[in-house]
C-alpha positions in Angstrom: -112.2 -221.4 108.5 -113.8 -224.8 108.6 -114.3 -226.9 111.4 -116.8 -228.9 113.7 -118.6 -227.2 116.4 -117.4 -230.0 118.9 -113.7 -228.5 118.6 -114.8 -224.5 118.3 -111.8 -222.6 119.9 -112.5 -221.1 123.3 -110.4 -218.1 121.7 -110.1 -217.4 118.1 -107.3 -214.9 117.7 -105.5 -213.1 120.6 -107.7 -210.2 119.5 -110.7 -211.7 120.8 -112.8 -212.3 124.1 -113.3 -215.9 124.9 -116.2 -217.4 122.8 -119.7 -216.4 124.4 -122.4 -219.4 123.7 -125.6 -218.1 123.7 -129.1 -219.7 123.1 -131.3 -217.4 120.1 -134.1 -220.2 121.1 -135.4 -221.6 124.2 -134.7 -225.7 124.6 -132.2 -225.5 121.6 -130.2 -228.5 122.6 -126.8 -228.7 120.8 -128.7 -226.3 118.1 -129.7 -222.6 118.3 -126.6 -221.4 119.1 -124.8 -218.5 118.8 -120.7 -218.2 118.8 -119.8 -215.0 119.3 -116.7 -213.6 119.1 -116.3 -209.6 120.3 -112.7 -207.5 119.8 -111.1 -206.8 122.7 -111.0 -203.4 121.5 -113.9 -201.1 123.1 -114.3 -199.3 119.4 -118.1 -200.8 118.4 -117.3 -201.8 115.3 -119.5 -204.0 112.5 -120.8 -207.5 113.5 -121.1 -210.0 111.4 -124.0 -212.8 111.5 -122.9 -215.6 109.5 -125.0 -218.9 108.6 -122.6 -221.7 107.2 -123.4 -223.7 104.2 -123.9 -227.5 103.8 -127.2 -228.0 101.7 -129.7 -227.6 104.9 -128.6 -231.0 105.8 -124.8 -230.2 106.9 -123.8 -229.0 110.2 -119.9 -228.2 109.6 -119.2 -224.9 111.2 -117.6 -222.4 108.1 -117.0 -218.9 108.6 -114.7 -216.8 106.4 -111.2 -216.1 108.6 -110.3 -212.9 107.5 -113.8 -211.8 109.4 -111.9 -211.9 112.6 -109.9 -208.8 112.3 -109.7 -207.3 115.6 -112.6 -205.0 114.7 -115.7 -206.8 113.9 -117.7 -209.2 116.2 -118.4 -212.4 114.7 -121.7 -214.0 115.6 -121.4 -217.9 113.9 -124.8 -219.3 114.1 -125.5 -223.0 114.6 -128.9 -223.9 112.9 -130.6 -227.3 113.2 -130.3 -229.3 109.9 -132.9 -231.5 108.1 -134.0 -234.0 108.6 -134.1 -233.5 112.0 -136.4 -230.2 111.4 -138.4 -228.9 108.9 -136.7 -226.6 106.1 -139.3 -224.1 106.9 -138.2 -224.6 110.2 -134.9 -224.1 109.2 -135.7 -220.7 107.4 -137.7 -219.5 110.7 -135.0 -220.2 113.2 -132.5 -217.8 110.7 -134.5 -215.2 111.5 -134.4 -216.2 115.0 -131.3 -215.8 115.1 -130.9 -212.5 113.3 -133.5 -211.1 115.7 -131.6 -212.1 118.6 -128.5 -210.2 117.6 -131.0 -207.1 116.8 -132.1 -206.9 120.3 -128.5 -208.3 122.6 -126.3 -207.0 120.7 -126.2 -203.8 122.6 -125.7 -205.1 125.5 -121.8 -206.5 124.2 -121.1 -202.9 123.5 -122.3 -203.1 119.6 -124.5 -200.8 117.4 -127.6 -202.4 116.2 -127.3 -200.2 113.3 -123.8 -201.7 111.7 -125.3 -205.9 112.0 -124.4 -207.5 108.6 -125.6 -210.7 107.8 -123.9 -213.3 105.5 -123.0 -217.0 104.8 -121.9 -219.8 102.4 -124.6 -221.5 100.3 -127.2 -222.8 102.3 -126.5 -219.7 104.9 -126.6 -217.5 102.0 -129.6 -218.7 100.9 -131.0 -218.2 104.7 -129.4 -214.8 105.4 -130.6 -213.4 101.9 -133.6 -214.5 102.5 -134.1 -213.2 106.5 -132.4 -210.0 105.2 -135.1 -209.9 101.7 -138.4 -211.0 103.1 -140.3 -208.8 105.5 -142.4 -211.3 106.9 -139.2 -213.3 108.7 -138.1 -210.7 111.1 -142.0 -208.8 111.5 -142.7 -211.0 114.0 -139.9 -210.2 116.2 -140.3 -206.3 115.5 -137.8 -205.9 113.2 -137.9 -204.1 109.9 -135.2 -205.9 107.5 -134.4 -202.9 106.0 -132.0 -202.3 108.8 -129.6 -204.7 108.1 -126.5 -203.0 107.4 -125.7 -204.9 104.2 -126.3 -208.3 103.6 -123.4 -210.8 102.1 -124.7 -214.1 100.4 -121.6 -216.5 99.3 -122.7 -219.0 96.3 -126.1 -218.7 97.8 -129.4 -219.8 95.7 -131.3 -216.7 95.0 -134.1 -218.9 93.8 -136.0 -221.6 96.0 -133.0 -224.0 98.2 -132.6 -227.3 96.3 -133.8 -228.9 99.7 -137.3 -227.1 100.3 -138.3 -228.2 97.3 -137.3 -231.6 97.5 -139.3 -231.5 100.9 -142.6 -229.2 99.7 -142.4 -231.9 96.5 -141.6 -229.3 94.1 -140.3 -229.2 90.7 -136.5 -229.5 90.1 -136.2 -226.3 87.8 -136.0 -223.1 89.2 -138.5 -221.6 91.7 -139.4 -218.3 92.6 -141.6 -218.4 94.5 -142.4 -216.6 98.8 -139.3 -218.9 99.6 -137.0 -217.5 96.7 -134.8 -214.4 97.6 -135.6 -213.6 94.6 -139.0 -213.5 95.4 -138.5 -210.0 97.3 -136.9 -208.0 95.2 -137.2 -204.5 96.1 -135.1 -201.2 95.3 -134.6 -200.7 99.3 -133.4 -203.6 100.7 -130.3 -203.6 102.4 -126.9 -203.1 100.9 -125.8 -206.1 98.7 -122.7 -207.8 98.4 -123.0 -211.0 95.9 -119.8 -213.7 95.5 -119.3 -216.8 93.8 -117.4 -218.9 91.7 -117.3 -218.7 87.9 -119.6 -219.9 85.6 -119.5 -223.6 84.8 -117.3 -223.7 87.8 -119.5 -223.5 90.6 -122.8 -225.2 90.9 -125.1 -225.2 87.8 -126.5 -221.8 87.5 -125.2 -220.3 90.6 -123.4 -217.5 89.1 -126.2 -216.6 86.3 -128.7 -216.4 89.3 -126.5 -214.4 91.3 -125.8 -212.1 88.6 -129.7 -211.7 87.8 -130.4 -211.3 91.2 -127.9 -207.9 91.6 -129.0 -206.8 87.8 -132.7 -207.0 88.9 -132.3 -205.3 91.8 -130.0 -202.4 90.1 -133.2 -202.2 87.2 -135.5 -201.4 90.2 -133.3 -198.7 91.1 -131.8 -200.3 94.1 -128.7 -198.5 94.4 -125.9 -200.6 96.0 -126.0 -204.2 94.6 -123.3 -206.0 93.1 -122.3 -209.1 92.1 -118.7 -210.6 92.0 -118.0 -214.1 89.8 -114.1 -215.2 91.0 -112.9 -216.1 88.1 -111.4 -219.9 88.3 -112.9 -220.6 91.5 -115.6 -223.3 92.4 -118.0 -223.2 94.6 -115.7 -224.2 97.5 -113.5 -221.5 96.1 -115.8 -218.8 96.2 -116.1 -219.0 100.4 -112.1 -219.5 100.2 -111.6 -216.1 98.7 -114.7 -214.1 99.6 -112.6 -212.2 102.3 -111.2 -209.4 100.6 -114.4 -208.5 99.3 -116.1 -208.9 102.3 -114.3 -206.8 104.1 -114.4 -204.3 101.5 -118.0 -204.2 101.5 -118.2 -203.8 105.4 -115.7 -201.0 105.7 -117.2 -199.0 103.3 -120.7 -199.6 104.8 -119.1 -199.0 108.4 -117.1 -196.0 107.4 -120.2 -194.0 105.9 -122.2 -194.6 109.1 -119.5 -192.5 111.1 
């Protein structure tokens, strides 16, 4: 499901509340906005945070369609984009926005304890790192570790292309306080890790991916995976992440009964 933000449906499916807009930061402008979709069903099922890709730069809305169920609530997050912000300002408004859903959420009939958070390359790279790092959602009060499982599509796992281009930092990989991997640690959240196949997607995607879940699992982290789609690109990954996305969250959302 790709689109602009100037045409977002009122109503996505007929299984859904009208679209609620809602600011995560004061004076947010066009930015800093929240499109949340909630079931009409009363049953509080999962919801979903999801950051859409685009390099830190893009500002196409993205969201995987098969989210929209009739079960989960869908919480699309519209981030500001450099250059008009910082990257690092970029990084603190995910967590922004992850905090807001922590402490409204109940209010819309959802458990804070089944919030996922996900998104497609540059959002992957933002929600594994609000969901890794301790310090990004501290300040709001919120331990990380209660994310109910967190969902990266073709993210980078080591330091975003575009902060270093902005902090002046080399072109090879960086791990460094802005890297995922950076935080690796055997109780982080649930992991779910997609993306294309190798020489397919973008140049060491998959490889980093695949380290990323294989270092966790050697710290004893017991529920990280990683899944390479074989003949997909790194477009193709977000086209048919679905399945296991939805795999992933039921399973998650089933054991917390």
């Amino acid at each position: 499901m790709r689109g602009d933000w100037q045409h977002f449906p009122r109503q996505i499916t007929p299984d859904y509340h009208p679209v609620e807009l809602e600011l995560y930061k004061e004076n947010g402008g066009e930015f800093n906005r929240l499109a949340i979709s909630r079931p009409l069903s009363d049953h509080p099922g999962p919801t979903i945070v999801w950051f859409h890709g685009g390099g830190l730069t893009g500002d196409g809305r993205e969201c995987p369609a098969e989210l929209y169920n009739g079960v989960n609530t869908v919480v699309e997050v519209r981030y500001p984009v450099y250059p008009a912000v910082s990257t690092l300002a970029i990084i603190e408004d995910a967590a922004a926005a992850v905090a807001w859903c922590f402490r409204h959420i109940g209010r819309l009939g959802r458990r804070e304890t089944s919030i996922f958070v996900g998104g497609m390359s540059a959002g992957a790279y933002l929600a594994a790192l609000t969901g890794m790092d301790a310090s990004r959602l501290a300040p709001y009060g919120i331990d990380h570790r209660r994310i109910a499982g967190l969902m990266p599509v073709s993210g980078q796992m080591t330091t975003h292309f575009q902060v270093k281009a902005e902090l002046g930092l080399p072109e090879s990989p960086v791990i460094d306080a802005l890297a995922p991997m950076g935080h690796l640690s055997a109780d982080l959240p649930p992991v779910l890790l997609i993306t294309g196949e190798s020489g397919l997607d973008m140049p060491g995607r998959p490889e980093e991916n695949a380290f990323m879940a294989a270092s966790l699992r050697a710290l004893g982290h017991p529920d990280a995976h990683h899944y390479a789609l074989p003949g997909h690109d790194h477009g193709g990954a977000f086209d048919s992440c679905d399945h296991l996305l939805l795999k992933f969250i039921n399973r998650i959302a089933e054991a917390q009964k």
